[in-house]
N, C-alpha and C positions, 0 to 999 in steps of 0.2 A: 688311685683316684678315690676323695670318700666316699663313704656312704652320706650323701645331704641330708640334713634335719627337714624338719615340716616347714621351715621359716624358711631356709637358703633354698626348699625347692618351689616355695612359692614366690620366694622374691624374682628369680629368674624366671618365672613362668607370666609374672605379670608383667617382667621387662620385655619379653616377647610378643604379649600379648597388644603391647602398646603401639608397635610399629604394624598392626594389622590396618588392613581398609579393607578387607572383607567383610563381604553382609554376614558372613558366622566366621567363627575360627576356636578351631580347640588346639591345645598343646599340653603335648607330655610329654616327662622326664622321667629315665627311670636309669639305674646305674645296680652294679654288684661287686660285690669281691670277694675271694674263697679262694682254697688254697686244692691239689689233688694231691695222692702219694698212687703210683700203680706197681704193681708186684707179680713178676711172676718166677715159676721154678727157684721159689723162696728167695730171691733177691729181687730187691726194689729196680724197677726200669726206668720211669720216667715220674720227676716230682714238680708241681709249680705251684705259682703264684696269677690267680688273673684278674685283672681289674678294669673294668669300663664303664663306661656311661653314655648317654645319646640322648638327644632334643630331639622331637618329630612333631610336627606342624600341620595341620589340616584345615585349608582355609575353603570356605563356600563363598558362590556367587548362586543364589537362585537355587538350582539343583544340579550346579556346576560346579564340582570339586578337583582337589589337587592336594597332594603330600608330597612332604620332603623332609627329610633327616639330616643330623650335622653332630658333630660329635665334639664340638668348639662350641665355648660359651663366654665371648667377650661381646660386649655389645655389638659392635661391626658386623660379625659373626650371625649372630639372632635376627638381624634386621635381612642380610643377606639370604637366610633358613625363610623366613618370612615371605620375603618375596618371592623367590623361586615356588613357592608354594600357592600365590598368587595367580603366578604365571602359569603354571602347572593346569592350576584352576580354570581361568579364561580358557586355554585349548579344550580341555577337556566336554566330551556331552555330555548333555543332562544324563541326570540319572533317576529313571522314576522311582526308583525305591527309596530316594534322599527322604531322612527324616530330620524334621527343623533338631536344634541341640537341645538338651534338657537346662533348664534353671540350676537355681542352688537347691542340693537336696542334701538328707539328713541321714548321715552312715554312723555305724556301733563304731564302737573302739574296738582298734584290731588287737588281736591276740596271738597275732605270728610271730612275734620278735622276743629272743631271748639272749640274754647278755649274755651266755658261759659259751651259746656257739656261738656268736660273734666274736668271741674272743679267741679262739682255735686259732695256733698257728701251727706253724711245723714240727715247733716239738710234739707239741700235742698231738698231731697226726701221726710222727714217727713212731711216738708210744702206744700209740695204740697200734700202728702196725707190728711192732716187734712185738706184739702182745701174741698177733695173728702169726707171726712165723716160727715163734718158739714151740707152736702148739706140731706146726709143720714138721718143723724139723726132728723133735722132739718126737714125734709119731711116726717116723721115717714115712711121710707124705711127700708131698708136693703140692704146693698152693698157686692158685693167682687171683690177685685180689685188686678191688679199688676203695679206696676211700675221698671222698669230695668232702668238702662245706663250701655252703654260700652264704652268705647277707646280701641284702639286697632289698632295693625300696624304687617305687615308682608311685606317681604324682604328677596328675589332669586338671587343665585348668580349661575353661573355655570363655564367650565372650559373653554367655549371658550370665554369668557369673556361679558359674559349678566349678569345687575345686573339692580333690578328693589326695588323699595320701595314704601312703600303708610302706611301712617295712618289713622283713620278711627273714628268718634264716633256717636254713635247713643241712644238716648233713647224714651222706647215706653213704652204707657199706654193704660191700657184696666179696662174696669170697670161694672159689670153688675147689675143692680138695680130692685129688689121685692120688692112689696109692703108687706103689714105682714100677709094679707090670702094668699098669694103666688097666686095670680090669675091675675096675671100682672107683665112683666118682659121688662126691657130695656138693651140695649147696646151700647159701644160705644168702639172703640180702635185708638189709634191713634200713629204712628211713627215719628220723627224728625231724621236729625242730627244734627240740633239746637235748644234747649234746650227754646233758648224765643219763640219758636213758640205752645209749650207747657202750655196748658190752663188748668190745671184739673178740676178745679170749673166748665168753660161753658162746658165741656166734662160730667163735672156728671151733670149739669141739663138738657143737654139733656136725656143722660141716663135714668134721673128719670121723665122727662115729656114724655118719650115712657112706664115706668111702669106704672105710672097711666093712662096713655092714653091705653092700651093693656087691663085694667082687664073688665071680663067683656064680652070675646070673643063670637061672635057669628060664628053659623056655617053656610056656603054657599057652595053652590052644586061646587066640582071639574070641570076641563077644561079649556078650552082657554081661556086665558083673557090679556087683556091689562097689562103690569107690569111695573113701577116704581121702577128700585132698586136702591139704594143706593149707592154710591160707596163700601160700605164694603160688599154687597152683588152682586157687579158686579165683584170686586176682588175675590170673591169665585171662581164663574164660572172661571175665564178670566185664575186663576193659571192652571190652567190644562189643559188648549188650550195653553198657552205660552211655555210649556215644548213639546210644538208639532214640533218646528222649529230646528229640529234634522236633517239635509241629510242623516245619514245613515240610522236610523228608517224609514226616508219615501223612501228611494232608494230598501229598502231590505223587504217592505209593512207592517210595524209595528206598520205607524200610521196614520191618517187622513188626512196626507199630503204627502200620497202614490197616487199614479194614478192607475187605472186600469188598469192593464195588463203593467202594470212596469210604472217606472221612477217616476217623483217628482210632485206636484203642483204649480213648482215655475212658478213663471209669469200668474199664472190663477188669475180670479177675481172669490175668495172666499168668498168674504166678502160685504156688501152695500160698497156703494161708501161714505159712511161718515165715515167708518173706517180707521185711518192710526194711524201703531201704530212703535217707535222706542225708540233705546234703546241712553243714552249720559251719557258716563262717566263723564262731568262737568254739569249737570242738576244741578240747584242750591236747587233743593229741593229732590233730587233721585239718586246723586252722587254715582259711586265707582272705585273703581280700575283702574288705567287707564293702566294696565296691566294685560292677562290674568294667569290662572294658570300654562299655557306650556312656557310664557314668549311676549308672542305674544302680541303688541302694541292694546289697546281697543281708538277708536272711537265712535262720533254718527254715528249710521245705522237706517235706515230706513228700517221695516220690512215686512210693509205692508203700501201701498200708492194707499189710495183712492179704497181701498178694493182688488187690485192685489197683491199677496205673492211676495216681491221684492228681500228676503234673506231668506236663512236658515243657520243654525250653520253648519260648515265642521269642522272637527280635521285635521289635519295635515296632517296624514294617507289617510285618507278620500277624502279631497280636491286631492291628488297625484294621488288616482284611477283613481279617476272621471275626471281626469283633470279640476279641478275646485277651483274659488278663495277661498284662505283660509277663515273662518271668524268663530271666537272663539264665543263662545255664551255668552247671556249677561242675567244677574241673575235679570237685572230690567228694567221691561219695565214701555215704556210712552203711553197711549193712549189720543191722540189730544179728542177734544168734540167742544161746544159751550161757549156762556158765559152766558145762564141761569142758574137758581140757583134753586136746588132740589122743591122751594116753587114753581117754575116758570113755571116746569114740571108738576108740580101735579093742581096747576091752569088752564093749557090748558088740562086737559085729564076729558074726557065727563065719563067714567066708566071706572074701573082699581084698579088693585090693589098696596099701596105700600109696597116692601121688604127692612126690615132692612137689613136682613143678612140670609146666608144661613148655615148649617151646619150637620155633616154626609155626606159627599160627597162621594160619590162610584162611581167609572167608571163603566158604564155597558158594550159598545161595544166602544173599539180602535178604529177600521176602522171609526166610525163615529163620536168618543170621544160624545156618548151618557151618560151623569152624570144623577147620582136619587141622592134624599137628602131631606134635612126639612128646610120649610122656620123657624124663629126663633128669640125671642126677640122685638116680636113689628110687625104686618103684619094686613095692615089697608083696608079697603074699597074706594075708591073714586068715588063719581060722581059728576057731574056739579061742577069741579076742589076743589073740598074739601071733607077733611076727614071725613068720617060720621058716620065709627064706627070700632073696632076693629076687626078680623075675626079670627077664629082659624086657625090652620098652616095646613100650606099643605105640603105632599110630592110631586117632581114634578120630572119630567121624560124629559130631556130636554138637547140639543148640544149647546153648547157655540158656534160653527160654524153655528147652525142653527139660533142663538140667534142672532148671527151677523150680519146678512141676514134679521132679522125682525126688526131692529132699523128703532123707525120715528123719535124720535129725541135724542139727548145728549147734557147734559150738562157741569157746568164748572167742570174741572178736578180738584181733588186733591188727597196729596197721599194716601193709605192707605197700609200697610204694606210695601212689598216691590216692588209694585208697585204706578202709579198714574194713575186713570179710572176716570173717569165722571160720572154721576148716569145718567141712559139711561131709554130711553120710548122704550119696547116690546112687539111689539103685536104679539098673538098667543104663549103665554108662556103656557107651559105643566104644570096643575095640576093635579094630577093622585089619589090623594086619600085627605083626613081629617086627623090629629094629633091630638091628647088630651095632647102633650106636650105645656108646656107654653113658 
């Protein structure tokens, strides 16, 4: 199925919007296509092709709504998606929190779409996968890997006349390497929206020089120690302190960014003062939607500056209580750092440990967004700034807010999933037990 233009997904959006009799009605389209390859013990397992799309319909009466989705777009079809959504509507109770729809509003040019990965197909994937196996095989490893791309675009249209569009592509590799006693394991993952930025080959030799580098592990006494992670083991921690910039959860004491005896942490200094972290819909390497999911126009914001909490997310609803600026939340944050470089970090730290990556992540306590979990894939010793030898994993007991607070130093940022973090110097990181996992 295509990817629709701006034009073919407004034409169908106002054919739907025609057969409404609701007092409001919004409708959006959104569709994708992308291809997978997955690999493991050096052969390819499973490879596809996926393609969908889907109409969803949300019509109001009063503060009486109703949805319905359809995956069919012939007229007959739309009219029928329509109504059922009507009718949805009528049963349903008011709902106090309905907010009327927004007008036409005024969004940037997106900057998510790039033609070389929307052009990726299987060759292109397969190549780059044999890129990753040769390395495998060639190193008498053993690999298992995935590689994805998507395209994809979705476009909202409503009845007071707001109509927003954005297309989108993205592909991400991830790859994990043992050696053949299974006593030594590496990782590595990495996201684009552009496709030349995409290395597999130096992705799997790193991979494969943390396998051999891992096996082998020794064991050291738990506790506090100096930490080196990684960016893809700072993104562990970081996602689940990022879903904390919620106003209502912290207005109504639900999360970490509640205050004592009511109200919010906005404006406190939460954080060291080398922390500043925001979000930018035209980030050239962390792009998205430069419109939210209620219709609401996305900008860069600034969420935290120089370690003071400067925003948190409002709904619509929310912001109206409070009497407070709206600001839709944003799915990808940026964290600023320095411009040393992981090797650079680990050459100034006198004793310390480095983390690949973390994994098993469990919240233990909200109010303090205290996480346990296992360090994983590669977790090394350092003194007198070099590696000295590989250590077993640890489970560790630790707040990404307290984490944030112990930074001596950070480095240069890049992205890792769907954010970009810097790999950070930690002192006083919680390790609470040993792992016999590799």
């Amino acid at each position: 199925m295509p990817i629709l233009s701006k034009e073919e997904a407004q034409a169908i959006l106002k054919k739907a919007l025609s057969y409404s009799k609701a007092d409001e009605c919004t409708v959006t389209i959104g569709g994708s296509e992308g291809g997978n390859i997955r690999y493991a013990r050096n052969a390819v397992s499973t490879a596809g092709d996926i393609s969908q799309m889907s109409l969803g319909v949300s019509s109001a009466f009063g503060k009486k709504s109703g949805t319905a989705t359809i995956n069919e777009f012939d007229d007959a079809s739309l009219e029928k998606v329509v109504r059922r959504a009507e009718e949805l509507a009528r049963l349903a109770p008011e709902n106090p929190e309905y907010m009327p729809l927004l007008g036409p509003q005024t969004f940037l040019e997106s900057v998510t779409y790039k033609n070389a990965t929307a052009a990726i197909n299987p060759d292109k994937r397969a190549d780059d996968v044999a890129k990753s196996l040769k390395v495998a095989k060639e190193g008498k490893l053993e690999a298992a890997g995935y590689l994805e791309n998507t395209t994809g675009f979705n476009a909202m249209m409503n009845s007071k006349g707001l109509f927003g569009y954005n297309r989108d592509t993205d592909v991400t590799f991830s790859v994990t390497m043992r050696n053949q006693a299974g006593t030594g394991s590496g990782y590595v993952s990495k996201s684009y929206n552009d496709t030349s930025k995409l290395d597999t080959l130096a992705l799997t030799k790193i991979a494969a020089s943390k396998a051999n580098g891992s096996a082998g592990a020794k064991a050291i006494e738990p506790g506090k120690y100096t930490v080196i992670l990684e960016p893809l083991a700072a993104s562990d921690m970081l996602g689940n302190m990022f879903q904390g910039f919620d106003a209502r959860n912290a207005d109504e004491g639900r999360s970490y960014m509640s205050k004592k005896g009511g109200g919010t942490r906005l404006g406190e200094q939460l954080f060291d003062d080398k922390v500043t972290i925001y979000s930018d819909p035209l980030h050239p390497d962390l792009p998205f939607s430069t419109f939210s999911g209620d219709g609401r126009p996305q900008k860069k914001t600034v969420w935290v500056d120089k370690g003071v909490v400067k925003k948190l997310a409002y709904t619509r609803y929310w912001a109206q209580q409070k009497n407070a600026e709206e600001q839709p939340p944003a799915n990808r944050m940026v964290m600023e750092g320095g411009t040393k470089s992981l090797e650079d970090l680990i050459k100034g730290t006198d004793k310390g440990i480095l983390v690949t990556r973390f994994w098993y992540i469990r919240n233990v306590d909200p109010q303090t967004l205290l996480l346990t979990g296992l360090t994983r894939d590669g977790t090394f010793y350092i003194e007198n700034g070099k590696i000295q030898f590989p250590i077993k994993n640890f489970r560790f007991n630790e707040s990404p807010v307290i984490m944030l607070n112990n930074v001596e130093e950070l480095g240069k940022p890049e992205r890792t999933g769907n954010m970009i973090v810097p790999p950070m110097k930690i002192r006083d990181f919680t390790f609470t037990s040993l792992s016999d996992a590799i």
